[in-house]
C-alpha positions in Angstrom: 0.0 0.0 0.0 2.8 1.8 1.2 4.8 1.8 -2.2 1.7 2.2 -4.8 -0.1 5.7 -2.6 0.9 8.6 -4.5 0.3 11.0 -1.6 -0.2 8.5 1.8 -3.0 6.4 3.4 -5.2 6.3 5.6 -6.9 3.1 7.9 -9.9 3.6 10.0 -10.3 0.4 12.5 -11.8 -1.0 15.2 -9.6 -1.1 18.5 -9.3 -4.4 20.0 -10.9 -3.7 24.0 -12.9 -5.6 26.5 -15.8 -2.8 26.6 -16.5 -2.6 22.8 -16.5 -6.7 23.1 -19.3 -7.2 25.5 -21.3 -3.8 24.5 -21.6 -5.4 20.6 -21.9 -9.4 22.3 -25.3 -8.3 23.9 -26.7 -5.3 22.4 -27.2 -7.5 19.4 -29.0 -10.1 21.1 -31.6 -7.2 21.7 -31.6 -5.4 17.8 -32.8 -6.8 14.8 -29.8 -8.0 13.6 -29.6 -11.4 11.7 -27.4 -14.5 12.8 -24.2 -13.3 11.0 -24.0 -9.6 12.6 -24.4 -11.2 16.1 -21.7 -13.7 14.9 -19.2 -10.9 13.4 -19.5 -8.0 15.4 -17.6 -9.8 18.4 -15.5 -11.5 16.1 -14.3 -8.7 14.1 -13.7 -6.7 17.4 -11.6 -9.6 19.1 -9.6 -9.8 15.7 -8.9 -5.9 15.4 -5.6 -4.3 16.6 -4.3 -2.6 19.4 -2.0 0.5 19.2 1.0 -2.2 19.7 0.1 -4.2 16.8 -0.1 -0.9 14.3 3.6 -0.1 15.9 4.8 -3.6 15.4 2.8 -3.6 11.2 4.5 -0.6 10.7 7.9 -1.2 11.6 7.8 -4.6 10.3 7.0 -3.3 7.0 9.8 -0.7 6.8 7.5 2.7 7.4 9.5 5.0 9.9 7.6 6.1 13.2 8.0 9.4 12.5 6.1 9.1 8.9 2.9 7.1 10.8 0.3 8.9 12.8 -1.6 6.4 15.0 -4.9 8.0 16.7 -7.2 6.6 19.5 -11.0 8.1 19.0 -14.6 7.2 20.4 -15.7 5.0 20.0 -12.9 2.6 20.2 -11.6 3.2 16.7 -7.9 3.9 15.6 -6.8 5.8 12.6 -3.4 5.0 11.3 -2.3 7.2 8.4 0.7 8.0 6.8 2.2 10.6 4.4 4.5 9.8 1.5 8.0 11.5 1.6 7.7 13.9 -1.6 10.5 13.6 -3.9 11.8 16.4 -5.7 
């Protein structure tokens, strides 16, 4: 992603956390939500990342610190963008 953006990128995620976990768990047992949104929601927040994992993604693939912004916002989402280096 990294290589091919012209200008940067941007990711908008869910943050891995207890709260979000049990809030989604049972507040779909109580909306009309079909079988497969009370089966993802928990999933897909007990697969997302923590602010760790976007350090460790980032270094692993080469993309300096100082280049990656990683932002915690409500509710319990992270941003992770990056800016390219403009050659010249």
């Amino acid at each position: 992603m990294d290589r091919f953006a012209a200008h940067g990128w941007f990711i908008n995620d869910l943050q891995r956390h207890i709260l979000p976990y049990f809030f989604i768990k049972y507040a779909t047992r109580f909306l009309p939500v079909n079988r497969m949104a009370r089966h993802d929601g928990p999933v897909s927040v007990a697969r997302a990342f923590a602010a760790d994992d976007w350090r460790h993604l980032l270094a692993e693939a080469g993309i300096p610190a100082e280049r990656a912004c990683i932002e915690w916002f409500l509710p319990f989402r992270y941003s992770v963008a990056c800016r390219k280096e403009i050659e010249t």
